[in-house]
C-alpha positions as CSV (number, residue, x, y, z in Angstrom):
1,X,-34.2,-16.4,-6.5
2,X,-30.1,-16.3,-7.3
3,X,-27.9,-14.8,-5.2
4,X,-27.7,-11.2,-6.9
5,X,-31.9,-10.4,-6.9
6,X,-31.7,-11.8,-3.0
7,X,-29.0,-9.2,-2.1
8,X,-30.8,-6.5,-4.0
9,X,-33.8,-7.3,-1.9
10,X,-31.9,-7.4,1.2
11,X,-32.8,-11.6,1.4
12,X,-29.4,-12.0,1.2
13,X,-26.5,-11.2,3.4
14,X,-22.5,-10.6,1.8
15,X,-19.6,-10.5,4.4
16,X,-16.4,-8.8,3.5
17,X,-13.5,-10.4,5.1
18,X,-10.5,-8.3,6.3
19,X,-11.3,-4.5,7.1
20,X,-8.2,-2.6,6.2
21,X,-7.7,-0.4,3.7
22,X,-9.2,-2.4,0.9
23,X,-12.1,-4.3,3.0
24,X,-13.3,-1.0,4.9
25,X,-14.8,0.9,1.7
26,X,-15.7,-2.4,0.0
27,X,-17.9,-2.6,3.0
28,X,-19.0,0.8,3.4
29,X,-19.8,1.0,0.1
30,X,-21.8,-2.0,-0.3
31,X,-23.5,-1.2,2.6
32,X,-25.9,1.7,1.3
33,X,-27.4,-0.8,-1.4
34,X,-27.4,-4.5,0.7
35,X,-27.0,-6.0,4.4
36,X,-23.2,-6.5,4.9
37,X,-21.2,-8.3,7.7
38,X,-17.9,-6.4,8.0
39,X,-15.6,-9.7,9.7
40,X,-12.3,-8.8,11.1
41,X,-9.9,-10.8,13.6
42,X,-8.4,-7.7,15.0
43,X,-11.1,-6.5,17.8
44,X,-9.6,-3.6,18.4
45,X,-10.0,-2.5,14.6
46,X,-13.5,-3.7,14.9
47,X,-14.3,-1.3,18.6
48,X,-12.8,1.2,16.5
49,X,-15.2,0.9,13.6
50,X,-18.4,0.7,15.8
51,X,-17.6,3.9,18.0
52,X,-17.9,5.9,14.6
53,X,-14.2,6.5,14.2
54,X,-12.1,5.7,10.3
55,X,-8.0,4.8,11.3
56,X,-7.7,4.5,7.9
57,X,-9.1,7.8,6.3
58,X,-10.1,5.8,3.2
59,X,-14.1,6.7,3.7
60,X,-14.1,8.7,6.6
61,X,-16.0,9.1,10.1
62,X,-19.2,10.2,8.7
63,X,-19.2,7.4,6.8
64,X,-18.4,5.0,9.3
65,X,-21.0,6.2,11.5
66,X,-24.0,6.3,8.6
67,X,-22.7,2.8,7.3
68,X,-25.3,0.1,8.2
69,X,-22.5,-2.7,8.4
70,X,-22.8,-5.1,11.4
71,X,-18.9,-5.1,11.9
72,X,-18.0,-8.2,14.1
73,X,-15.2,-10.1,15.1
74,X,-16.8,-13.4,15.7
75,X,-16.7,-15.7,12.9
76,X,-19.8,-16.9,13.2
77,X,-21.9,-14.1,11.8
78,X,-19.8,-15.5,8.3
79,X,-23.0,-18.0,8.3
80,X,-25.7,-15.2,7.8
81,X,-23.9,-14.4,4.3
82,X,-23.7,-16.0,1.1
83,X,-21.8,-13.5,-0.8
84,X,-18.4,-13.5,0.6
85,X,-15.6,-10.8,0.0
86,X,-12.2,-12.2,0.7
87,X,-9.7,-9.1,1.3
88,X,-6.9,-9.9,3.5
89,X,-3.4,-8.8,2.8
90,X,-1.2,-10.8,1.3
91,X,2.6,-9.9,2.5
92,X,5.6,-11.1,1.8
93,X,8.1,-12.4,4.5
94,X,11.6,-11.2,5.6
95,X,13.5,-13.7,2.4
96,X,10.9,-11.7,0.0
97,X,8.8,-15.0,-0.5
98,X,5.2,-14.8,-0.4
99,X,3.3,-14.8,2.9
100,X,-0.1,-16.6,1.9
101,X,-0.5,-17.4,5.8
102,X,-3.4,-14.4,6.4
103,X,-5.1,-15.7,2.9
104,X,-5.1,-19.1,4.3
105,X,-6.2,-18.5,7.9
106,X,-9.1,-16.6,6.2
107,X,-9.9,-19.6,4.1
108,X,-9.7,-21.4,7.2
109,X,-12.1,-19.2,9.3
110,X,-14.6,-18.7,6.2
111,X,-14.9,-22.5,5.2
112,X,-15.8,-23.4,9.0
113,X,-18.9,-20.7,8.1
114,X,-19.4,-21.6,4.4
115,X,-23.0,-22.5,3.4
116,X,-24.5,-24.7,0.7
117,X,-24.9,-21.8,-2.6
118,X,-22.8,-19.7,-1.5
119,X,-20.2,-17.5,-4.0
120,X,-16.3,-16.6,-2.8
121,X,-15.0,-14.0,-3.9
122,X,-11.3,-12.9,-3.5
123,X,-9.5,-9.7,-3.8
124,X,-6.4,-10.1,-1.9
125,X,-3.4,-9.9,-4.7
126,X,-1.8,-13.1,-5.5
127,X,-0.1,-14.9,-7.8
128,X,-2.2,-16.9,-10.9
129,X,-3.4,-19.7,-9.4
130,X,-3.6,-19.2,-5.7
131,X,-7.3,-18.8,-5.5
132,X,-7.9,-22.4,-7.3
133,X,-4.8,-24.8,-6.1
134,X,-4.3,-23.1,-2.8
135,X,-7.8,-21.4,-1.3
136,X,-10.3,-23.5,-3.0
137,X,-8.6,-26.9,-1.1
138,X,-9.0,-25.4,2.3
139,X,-12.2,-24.0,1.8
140,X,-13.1,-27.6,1.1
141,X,-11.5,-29.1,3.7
142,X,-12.9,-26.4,6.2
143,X,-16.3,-26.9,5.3
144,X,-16.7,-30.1,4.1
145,X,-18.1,-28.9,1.0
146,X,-17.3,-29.3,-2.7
147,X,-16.2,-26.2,-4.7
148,X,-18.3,-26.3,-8.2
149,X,-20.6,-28.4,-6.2
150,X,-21.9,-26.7,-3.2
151,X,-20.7,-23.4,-3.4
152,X,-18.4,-21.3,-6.2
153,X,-15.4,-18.9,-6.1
154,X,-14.2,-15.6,-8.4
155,X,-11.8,-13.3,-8.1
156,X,-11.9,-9.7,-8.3
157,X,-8.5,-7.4,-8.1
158,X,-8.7,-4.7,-5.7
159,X,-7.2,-1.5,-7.4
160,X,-7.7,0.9,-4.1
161,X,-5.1,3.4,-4.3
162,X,-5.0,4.4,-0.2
163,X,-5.1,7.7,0.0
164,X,-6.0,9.0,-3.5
165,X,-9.3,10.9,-2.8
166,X,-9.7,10.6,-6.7
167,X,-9.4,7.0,-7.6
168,X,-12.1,5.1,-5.7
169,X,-14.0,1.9,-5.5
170,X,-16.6,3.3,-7.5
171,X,-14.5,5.4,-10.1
172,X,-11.8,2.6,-11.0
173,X,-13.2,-0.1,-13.6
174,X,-13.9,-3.8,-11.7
175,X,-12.0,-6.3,-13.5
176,X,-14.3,-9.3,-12.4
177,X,-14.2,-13.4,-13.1
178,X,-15.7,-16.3,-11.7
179,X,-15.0,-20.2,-12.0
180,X,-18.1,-20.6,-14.9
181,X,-20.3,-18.0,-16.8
182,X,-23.1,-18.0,-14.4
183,X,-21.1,-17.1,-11.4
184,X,-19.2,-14.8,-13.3
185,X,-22.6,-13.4,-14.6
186,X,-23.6,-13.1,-10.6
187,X,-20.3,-11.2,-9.3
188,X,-20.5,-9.0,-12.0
189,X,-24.1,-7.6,-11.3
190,X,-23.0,-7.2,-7.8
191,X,-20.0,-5.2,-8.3
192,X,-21.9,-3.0,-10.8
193,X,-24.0,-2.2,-7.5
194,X,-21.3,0.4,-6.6
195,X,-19.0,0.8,-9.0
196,X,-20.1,3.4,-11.5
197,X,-17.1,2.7,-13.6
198,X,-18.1,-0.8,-14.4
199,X,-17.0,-4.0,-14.6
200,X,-14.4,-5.6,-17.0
201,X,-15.3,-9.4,-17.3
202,X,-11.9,-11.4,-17.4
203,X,-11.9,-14.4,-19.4
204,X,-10.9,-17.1,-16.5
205,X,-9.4,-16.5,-12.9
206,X,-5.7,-17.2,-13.2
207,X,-6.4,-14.2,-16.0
208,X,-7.8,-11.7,-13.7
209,X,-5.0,-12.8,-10.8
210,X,-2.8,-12.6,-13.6
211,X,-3.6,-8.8,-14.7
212,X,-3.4,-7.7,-10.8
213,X,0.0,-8.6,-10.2
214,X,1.3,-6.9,-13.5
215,X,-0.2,-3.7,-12.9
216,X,1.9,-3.2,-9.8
217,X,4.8,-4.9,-11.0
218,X,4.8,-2.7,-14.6
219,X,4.6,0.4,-12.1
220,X,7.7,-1.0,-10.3
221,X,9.9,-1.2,-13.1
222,X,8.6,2.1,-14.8
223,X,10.2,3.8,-11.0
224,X,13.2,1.6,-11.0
225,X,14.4,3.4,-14.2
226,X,13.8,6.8,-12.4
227,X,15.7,5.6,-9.3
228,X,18.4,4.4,-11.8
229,X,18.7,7.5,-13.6
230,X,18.6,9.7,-10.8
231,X,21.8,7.6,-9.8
232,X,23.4,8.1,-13.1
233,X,22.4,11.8,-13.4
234,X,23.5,12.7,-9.7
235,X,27.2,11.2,-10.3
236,X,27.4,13.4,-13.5
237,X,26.2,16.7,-11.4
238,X,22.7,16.9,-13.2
239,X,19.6,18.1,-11.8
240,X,17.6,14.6,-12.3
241,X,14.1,16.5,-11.6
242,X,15.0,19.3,-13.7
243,X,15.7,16.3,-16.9
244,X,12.4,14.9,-15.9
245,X,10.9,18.3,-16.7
246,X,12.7,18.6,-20.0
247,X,11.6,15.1,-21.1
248,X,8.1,14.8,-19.9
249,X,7.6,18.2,-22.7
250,X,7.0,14.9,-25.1
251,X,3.7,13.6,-25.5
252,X,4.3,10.0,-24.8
253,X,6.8,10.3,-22.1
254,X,5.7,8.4,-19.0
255,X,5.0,11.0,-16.0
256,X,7.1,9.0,-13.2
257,X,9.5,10.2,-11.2
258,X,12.4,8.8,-8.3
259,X,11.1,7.5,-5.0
260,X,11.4,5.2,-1.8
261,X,8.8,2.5,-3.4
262,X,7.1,0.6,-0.3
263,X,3.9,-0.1,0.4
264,X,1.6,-3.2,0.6
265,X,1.4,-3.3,-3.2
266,X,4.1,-2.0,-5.6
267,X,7.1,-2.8,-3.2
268,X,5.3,-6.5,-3.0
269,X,3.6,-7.8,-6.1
270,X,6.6,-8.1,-8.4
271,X,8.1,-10.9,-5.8
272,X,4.4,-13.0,-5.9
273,X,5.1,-13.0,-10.2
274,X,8.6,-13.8,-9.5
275,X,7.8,-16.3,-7.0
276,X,5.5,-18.3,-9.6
277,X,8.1,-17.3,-12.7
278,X,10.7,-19.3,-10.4
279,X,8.2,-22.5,-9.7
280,X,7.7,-23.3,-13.2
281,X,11.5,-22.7,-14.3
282,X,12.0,-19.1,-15.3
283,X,13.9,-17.0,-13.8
284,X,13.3,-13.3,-13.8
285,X,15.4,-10.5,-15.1
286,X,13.9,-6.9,-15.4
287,X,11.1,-8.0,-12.6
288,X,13.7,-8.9,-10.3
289,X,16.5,-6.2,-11.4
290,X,13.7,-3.6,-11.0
291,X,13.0,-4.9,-7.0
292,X,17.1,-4.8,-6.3
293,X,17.5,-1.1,-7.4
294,X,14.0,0.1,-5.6
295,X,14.8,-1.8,-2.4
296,X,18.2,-0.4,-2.5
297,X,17.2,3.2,-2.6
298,X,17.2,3.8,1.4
299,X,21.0,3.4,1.1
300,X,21.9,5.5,-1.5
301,X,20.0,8.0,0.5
302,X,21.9,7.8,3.6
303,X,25.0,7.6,1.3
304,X,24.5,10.4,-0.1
305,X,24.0,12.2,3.2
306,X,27.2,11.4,4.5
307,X,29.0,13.0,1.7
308,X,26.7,16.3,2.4
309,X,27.8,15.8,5.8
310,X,31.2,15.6,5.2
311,X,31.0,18.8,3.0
312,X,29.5,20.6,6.0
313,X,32.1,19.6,8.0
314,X,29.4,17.5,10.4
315,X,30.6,14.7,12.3
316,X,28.9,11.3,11.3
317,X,29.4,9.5,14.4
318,X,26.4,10.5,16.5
319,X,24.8,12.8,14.4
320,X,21.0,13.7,14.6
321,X,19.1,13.3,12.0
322,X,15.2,14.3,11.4
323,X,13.0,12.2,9.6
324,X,9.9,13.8,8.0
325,X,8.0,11.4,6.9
326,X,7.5,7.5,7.8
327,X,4.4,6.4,5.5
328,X,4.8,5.0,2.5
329,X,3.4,7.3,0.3
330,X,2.1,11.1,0.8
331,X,-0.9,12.0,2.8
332,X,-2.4,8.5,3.5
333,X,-1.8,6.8,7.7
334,X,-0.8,3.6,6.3
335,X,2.8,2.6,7.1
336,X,3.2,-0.5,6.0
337,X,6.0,-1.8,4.2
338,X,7.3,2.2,4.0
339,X,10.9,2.0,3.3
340,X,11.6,4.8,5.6
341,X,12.7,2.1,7.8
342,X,15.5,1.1,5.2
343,X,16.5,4.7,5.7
344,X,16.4,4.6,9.6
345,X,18.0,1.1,9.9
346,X,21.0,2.6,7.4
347,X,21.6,5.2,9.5
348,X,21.7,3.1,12.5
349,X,24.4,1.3,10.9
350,X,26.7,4.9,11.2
351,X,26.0,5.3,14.5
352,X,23.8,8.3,14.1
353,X,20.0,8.7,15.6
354,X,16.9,9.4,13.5
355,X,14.3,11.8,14.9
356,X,10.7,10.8,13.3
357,X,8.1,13.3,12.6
358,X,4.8,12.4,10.3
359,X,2.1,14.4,11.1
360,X,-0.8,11.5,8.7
361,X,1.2,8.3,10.1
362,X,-1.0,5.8,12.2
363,X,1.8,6.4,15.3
364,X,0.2,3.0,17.4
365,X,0.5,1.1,13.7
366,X,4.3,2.4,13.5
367,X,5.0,1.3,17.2
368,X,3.4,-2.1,17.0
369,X,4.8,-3.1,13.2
370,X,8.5,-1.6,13.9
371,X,8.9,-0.4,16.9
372,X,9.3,3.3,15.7
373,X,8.3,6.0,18.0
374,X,6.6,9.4,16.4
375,X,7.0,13.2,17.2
376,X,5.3,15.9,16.6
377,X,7.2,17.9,14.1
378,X,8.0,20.8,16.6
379,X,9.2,18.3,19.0
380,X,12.4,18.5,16.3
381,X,15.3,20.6,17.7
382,X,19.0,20.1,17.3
383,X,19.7,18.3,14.4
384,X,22.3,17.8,11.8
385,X,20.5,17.2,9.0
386,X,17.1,16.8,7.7
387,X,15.7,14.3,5.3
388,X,12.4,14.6,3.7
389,X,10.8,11.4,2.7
390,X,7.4,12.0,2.1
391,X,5.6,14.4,0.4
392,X,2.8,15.2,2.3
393,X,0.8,18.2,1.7
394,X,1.7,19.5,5.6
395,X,5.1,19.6,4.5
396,X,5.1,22.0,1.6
397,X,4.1,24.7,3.6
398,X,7.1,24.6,5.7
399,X,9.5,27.4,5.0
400,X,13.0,28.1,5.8
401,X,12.4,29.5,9.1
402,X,10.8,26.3,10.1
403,X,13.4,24.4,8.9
404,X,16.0,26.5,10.3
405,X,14.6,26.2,13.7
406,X,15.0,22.5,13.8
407,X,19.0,22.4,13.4
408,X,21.7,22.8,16.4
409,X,23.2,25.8,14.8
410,X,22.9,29.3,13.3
411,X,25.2,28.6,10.6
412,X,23.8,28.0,7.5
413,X,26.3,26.3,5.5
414,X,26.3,23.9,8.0
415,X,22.7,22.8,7.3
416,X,22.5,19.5,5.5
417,X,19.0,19.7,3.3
418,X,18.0,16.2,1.9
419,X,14.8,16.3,0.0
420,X,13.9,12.6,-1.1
421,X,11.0,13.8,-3.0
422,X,11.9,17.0,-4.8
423,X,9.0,19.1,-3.1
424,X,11.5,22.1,-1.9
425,X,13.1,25.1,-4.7
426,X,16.5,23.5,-5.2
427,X,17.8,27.0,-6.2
428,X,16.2,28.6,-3.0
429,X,18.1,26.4,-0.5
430,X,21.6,26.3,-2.5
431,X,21.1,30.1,-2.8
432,X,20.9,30.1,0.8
433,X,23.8,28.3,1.9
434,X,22.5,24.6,2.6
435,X,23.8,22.0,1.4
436,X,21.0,21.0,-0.5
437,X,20.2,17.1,-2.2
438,X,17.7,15.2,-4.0
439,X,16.8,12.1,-5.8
């Protein structure tokens, strides 16, 4: 019996290593057709799981409570499965370098647990080669097996988009590969367990890795020439959404549009590509040019909030400012890597105090990772200006009166309106008296 008809019978175990965003509905999923060992470190995350309860919102707590995975923090329940599911995050650090440390540490955890026929799999995004030159050594080392020998190792992109209700696990084509046709034959049948979409067989590993990274990194570049244009367009007095509208009329024009870009994927992948592109002697130059405009985004923001400041006749110098919105993208907990914090940080460099409200953000998760402390949105009162930075779906139905209630005075020309993500009328608020901007 192989490894795919003993998981089908339920002979079989698979683990799935890492539980966030991406792990949680790998498990979940997998869970309704085969016996699944959900492994994380954090113990907390894992309580959290077993008393029914989804942190995340990728799957839900219905879900969580009708899943039949054994969740577990102790490593040892790794040596009831032979189907492991790598999918730890793979950060980068402060200098924008690649942090492969969770990748390894999992490596190093799974290898001390690694069986005789067992199959790796790893979805954590990385650059082409990592799974081969860098995991494959210390699964060796760790378990004193012999990859290609004793056990065998594939790699499978995760293309979870957190958040989008529309674009899961089981909707989004599988790009699968493995290290030899019959392995690659094995994780294929076992991803076409759950995903309905299918799989797309890649042609080698480094391939697969390869395709991953791009995705995200064509996705950067593709909102680093909105963010540049909404520069340009803004110093000539031109609505940039309004151009947006105009173009996008074509039938090929690409349907992107200005943003903060942070996240655990877009605002990170492009430096694992460049990292590699530097090792073997290239140096980038759209990747990289791409990464200096996005990351650089937070402070043309708060520039551009002085100056409507300054119009208002506000002074800078201790001036409140709300913050709605701290996640990085709309309607999804997750905050890490959200460039708010650029935002909040430039601001701090004027002296002036941001007031956080997000009514989705994971408030422990935004405490522990940055130190940022959460309010309920009418907990906002007496500000100078407002910046919206997210769009989530409680903000568009906040009207003027709501956001007339959060500033120190009645005067309306005095209210400083900055709407980061275009969700507001433009011509309502100038028509009002704000002083009204946007990306």
């Amino acid at each position: 019996m192989n490894l795919y008809d003993g998981i089908v019978a339920r002979d079989v175990s698979m683990s799935v290593i890492g539980l966030g965003y991406v792990g949680l509905p790998i498990a979940v999923a997998f869970s309704r057709l085969a016996d699944v060992r959900g492994f994380d470190i954090n113990v907390d995350r894992i309580n959290i799981y077993k008393s029914g309860v989804d942190p995340t919102k990728e799957v839900g707590d219905e879900a969580i409570r009708k899943a039949s995975v054994d969740f577990t923090s102790d490593e040892t329940k790794l040596r009831e499965a032979r189907f492991h599911i790598v999918a730890v995050p793979t950060p980068v650090r402060s200098d924008k370098m690649p942090d492969l440390a969770p990748l390894e540490s999992a490596c190093m955890i799974l290898g001390r647990n690694l069986h005789n026929g067992s199959i790796v799999v790893f979805e954590s995004t990385v650059y082409p080669g990592v799974t081969e030159d860098i995991c494959v050594p210390i699964l060796d080392k760790s378990s004193g097996l012999k990859c290609g020998r004793d056990y065998k190792v594939g790699y499978s992109p995760e293309r979870i988009n957190p958040g989008d209700k529309e674009h899961r696990l089981e909707s989004i084509v599988k790009v699968v590969s493995g290290m030899d046709d019959e392995t690659l034959d094995i994780i294929s049948k076992v991803y076409e367990l759950v995903v309905d979409a299918g799989v797309y067989r890649a042609k080698s590993i480094k391939v697969a890795e390869a395709a991953k990274v791009i995705e995200n990194a064509q996705r950067d570049i593709n909102i680093a020439f909105m963010n540049e244009l909404s520069i340009i367009f803004n110093k000539m007095g031109i609505d940039t959404k309004a151009v947006l509208e105009a173009a996008g009329t074509k039938w090929n024009f690409l349907n992107f549009y200005p943003g903060l870009v942070g996240g655990h994927c877009i605002g990170v992948d492009p430096y694992y590509l460049t990292y590699k592109a530097e090792q073997i002697g290239y140096h980038s130059q759209i990747i990289l040019a791409g990464r200096y405009i996005n990351d650089g985004m937070g402070k043309h923001v708060v520039e551009n909030l002085i100056k409507q400041l300054i119009q208002a006749k506000k002074h800078i110098l201790g001036a409140r400012v709300a913050i709605l919105g701290y996640t990085f993208k709309e309607n999804c907990p997750d905050t890490r890597n959200t460039r708010v914090i650029d935002i909040i940080n430039e601001l701090g460099e004027y002296n002036m105090t941001a007031i956080i409200a997000d009514p989705v953000a994971d408030k422990e998760e935004a405490f522990r990772e940055y130190g940022t402390r959460i309010l309920d949105i009418k907990e906002i009162k007496d500000v100078d200006a407002i910046i919206i930075t997210v769009g989530h779906k409680d903000f568009l139905s906040l009207g003027e009166e709501d956001f007339a209630a959060m500033f120190t005075e009645d005067n309306v020309k005095s209210r400083v309106l900055i709407d980061v993500k275009g969700i507001l009328s433009r011509d309502m608020y100038e028509s009002l008296g704000y002083k009204y901007w946007r990306l």
